[in-house]
C-alpha atoms as a printed R data frame, in Angstrom:
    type eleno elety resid chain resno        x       y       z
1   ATOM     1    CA   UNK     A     1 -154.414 -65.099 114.858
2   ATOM     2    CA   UNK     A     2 -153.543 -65.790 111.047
3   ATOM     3    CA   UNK     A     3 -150.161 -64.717 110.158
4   ATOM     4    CA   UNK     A     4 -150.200 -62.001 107.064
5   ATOM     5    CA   UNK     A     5 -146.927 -63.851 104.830
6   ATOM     6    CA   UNK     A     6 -147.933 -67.451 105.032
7   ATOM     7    CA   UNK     A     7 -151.477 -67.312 106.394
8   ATOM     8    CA   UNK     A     8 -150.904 -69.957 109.125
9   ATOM     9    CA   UNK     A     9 -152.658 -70.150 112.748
10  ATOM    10    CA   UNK     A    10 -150.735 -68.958 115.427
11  ATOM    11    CA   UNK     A    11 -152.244 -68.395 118.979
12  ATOM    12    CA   UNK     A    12 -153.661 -64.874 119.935
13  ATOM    13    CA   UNK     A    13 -150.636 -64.048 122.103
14  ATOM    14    CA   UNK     A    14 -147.824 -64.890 120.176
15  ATOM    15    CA   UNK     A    15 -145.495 -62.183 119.006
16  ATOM    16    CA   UNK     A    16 -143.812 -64.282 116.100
17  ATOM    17    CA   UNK     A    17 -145.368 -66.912 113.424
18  ATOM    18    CA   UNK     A    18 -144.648 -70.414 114.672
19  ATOM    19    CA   UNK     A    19 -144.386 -71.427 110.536
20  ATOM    20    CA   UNK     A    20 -142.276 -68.571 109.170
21  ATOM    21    CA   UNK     A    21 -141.205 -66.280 111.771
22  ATOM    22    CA   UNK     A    22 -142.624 -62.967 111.174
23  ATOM    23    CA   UNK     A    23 -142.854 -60.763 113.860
24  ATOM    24    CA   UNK     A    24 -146.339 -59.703 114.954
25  ATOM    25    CA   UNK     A    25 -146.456 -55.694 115.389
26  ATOM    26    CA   UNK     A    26 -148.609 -54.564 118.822
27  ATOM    27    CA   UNK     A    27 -150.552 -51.965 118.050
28  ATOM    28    CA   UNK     A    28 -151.274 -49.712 120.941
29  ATOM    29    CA   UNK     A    29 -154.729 -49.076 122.382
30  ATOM    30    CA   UNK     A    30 -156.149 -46.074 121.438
31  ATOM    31    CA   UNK     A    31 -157.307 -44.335 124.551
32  ATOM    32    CA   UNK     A    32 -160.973 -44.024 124.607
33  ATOM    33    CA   UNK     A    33 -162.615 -40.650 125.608
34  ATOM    34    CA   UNK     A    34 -165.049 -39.865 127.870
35  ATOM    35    CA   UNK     A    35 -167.915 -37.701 126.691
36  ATOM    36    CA   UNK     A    36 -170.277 -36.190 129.067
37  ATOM    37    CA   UNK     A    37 -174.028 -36.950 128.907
38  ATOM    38    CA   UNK     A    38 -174.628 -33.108 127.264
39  ATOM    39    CA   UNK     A    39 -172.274 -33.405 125.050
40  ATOM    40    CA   UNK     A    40 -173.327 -36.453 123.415
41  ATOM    41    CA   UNK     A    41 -177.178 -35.376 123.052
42  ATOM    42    CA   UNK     A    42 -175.572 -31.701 121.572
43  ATOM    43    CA   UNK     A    43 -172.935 -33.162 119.238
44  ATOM    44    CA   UNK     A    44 -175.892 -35.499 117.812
45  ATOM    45    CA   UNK     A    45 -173.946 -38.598 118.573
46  ATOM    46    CA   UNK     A    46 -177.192 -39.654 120.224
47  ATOM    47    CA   UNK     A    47 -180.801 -39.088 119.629
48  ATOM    48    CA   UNK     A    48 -183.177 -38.011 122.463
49  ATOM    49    CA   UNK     A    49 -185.886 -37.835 120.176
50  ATOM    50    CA   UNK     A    50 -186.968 -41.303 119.602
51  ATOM    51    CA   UNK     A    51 -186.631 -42.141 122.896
52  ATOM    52    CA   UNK     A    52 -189.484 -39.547 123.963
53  ATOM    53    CA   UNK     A    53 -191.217 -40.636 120.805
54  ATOM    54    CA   UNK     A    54 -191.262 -43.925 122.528
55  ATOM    55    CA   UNK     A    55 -192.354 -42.385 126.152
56  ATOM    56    CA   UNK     A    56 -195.083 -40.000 124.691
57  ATOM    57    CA   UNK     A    57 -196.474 -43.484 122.888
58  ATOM    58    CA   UNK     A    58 -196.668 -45.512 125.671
59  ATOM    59    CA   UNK     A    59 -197.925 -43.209 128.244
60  ATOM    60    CA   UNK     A    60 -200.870 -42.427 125.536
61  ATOM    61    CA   UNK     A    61 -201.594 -45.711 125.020
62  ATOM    62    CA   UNK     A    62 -201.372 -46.801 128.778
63  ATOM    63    CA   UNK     A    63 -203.949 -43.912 129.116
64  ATOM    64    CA   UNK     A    64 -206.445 -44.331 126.504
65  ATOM    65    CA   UNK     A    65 -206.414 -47.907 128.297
66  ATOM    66    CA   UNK     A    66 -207.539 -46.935 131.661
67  ATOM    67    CA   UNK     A    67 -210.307 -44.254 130.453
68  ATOM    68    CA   UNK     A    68 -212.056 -46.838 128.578
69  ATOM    69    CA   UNK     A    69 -211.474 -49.561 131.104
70  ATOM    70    CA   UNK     A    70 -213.175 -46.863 133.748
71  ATOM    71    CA   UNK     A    71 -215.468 -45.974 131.381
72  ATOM    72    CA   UNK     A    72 -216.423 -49.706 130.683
73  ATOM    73    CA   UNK     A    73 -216.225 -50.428 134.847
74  ATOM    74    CA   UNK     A    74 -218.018 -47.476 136.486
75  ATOM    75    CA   UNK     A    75 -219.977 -45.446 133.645
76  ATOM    76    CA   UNK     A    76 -221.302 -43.205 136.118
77  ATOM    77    CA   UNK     A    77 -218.357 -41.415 136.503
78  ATOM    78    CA   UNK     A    78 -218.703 -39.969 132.816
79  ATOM    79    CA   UNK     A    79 -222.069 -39.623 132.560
80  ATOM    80    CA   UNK     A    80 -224.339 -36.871 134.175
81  ATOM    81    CA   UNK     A    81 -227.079 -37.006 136.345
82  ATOM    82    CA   UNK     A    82 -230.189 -38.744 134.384
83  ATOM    83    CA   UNK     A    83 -228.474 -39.773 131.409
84  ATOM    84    CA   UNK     A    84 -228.084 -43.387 130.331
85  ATOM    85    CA   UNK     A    85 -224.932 -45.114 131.329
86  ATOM    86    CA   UNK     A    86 -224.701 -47.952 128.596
87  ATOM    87    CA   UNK     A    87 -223.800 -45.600 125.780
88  ATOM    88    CA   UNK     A    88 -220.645 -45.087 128.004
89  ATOM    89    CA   UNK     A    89 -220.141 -48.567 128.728
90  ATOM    90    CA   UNK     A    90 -220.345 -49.056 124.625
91  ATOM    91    CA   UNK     A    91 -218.121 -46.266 124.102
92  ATOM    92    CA   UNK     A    92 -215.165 -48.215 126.413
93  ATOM    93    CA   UNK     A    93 -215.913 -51.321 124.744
94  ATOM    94    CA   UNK     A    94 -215.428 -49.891 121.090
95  ATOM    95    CA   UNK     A    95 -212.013 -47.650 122.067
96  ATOM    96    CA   UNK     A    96 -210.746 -50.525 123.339
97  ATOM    97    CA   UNK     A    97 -211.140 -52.245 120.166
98  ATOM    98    CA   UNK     A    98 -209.927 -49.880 118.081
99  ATOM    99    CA   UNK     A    99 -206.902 -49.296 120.050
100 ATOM   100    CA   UNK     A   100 -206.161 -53.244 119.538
101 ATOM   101    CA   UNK     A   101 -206.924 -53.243 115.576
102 ATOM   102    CA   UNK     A   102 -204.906 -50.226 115.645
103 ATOM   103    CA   UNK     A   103 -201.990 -51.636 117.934
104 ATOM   104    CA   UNK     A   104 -202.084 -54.945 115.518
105 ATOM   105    CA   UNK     A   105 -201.911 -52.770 112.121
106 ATOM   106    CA   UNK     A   106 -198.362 -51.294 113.549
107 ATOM   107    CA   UNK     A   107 -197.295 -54.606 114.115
């Protein structure tokens, strides 16, 4: 701790300068309050918001994920009976890939 009149070190405890003998005032400890979880989110000291925003992204992105990794695994299961299953496959393949250019462009 720095002593205020003649700027020399002193240790963090002491109550008087070692150099000049000024007396150190203690200031109290202000008594912290307890908020309640409702009352921060409706006094706006925090923000809910971004932390859905955050949520909603992820559990979008972990979806589009496993629809084209399904769709790219077992075509069959989008497809109806008698139609080609490679456009399917192709159609996994390319979401994928735009998801990742998409994920590195936010980056």
């Amino acid at each position: 701790m720095k002593c205020p009149e003649c700027l020399g070190v002193n240790d963090n405890e002491a109550t008087k300068c070692k150099s000049c003998g000024y007396r150190f005032t203690v200031q109290a400890a202000s008594p912290e309050t307890h908020e309640d979880l409702v009352g921060r989110y409706f006094g706006f000291r925090k923000l809910i918001t971004p932390a859905l925003v955050k949520l909603s992204y992820l559990l979008g992105a972990l979806g589009i994920t496993f629809i084209c990794i399904f769709a790219i695994a077992s075509p069959d299961i989008f497809t109806t009976h008698g139609e080609d299953s490679t456009r399917t496959r192709y159609m996994g393949i390319l979401g994928i890939d735009i998801w990742q250019s998409r994920m590195e462009d936010a980056v």
